[in-house]
N, C-alpha and C positions, 0 to 999 in steps of 0.2 A: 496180901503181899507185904514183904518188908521194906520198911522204908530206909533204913542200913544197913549194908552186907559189908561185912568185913572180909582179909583173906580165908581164915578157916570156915567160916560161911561159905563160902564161893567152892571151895576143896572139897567141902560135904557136899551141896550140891552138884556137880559135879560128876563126882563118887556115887551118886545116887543115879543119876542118868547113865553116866558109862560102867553098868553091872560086871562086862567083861575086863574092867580094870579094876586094879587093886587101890587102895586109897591111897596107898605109899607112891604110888605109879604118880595117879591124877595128882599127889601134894608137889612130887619132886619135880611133872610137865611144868606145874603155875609155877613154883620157882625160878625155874630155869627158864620161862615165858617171859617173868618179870625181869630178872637179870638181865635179859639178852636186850631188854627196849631199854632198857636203866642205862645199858652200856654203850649201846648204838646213839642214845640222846647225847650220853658222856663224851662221846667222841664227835660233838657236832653233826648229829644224824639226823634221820628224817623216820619215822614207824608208820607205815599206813596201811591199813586195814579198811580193805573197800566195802563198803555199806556201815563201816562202822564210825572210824573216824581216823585222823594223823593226828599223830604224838610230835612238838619242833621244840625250840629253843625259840627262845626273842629275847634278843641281847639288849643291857642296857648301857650306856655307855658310861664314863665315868663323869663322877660330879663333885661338885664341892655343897654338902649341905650346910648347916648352921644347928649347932646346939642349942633348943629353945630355951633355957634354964640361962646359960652363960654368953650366949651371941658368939661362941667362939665357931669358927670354920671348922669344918670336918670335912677331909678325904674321903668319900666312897668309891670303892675300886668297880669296874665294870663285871656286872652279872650276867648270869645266863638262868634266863626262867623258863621251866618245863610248859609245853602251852599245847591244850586238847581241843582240836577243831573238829568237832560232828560231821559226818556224813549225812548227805541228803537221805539216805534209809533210817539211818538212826534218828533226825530228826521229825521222818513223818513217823515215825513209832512212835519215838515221845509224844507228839502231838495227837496221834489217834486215843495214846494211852494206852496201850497195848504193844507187845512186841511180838 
């Protein structure tokens, strides 16, 4: 088994399981799969996928850091980090090692 799949990895296989679709089909579904959670996260959403896992945001708020080099303050403006919490199915899979 591989131990990194990238997206054309994922589209081949994919394409290899679903015979009745076309690859162009199965590339343009993952596409427009990824956009739509890309976009729901963008817009402060929530993605959940039961046995799989939720897709969130975890904001950070804003700060003043310190440049190590000059001591001088630094502005950091408040972020939003994309953050993937397992489902309890996908974590005894992991854990059996098998899915």
């Amino acid at each position: 088994m591989e131990k990194v799949i990238n997206k054309s990895d994922l589209i081949d296989k994919l394409s290899a399981e679903c015979r009745q679709l076309s690859e162009a089909t199965v590339e343009e579904a993952t596409k427009q799969l990824l956009d739509l959670m890309a976009n729901v996260l963008a817009n402060d959403g929530r993605v959940e996928v039961r046995g799989f896992g939720s897709f969130s945001l975890h904001h950070r708020k804003p700060r003043t850091a310190r440049n190590l080099k000059t001591g001088e303050k630094i502005p950091v403006e408040s972020t939003a980090i994309p953050h993937f919490k397992p489902g309890k199915a996908l974590r005894e899979a992991v854990n059996k090692g098998s899915v």
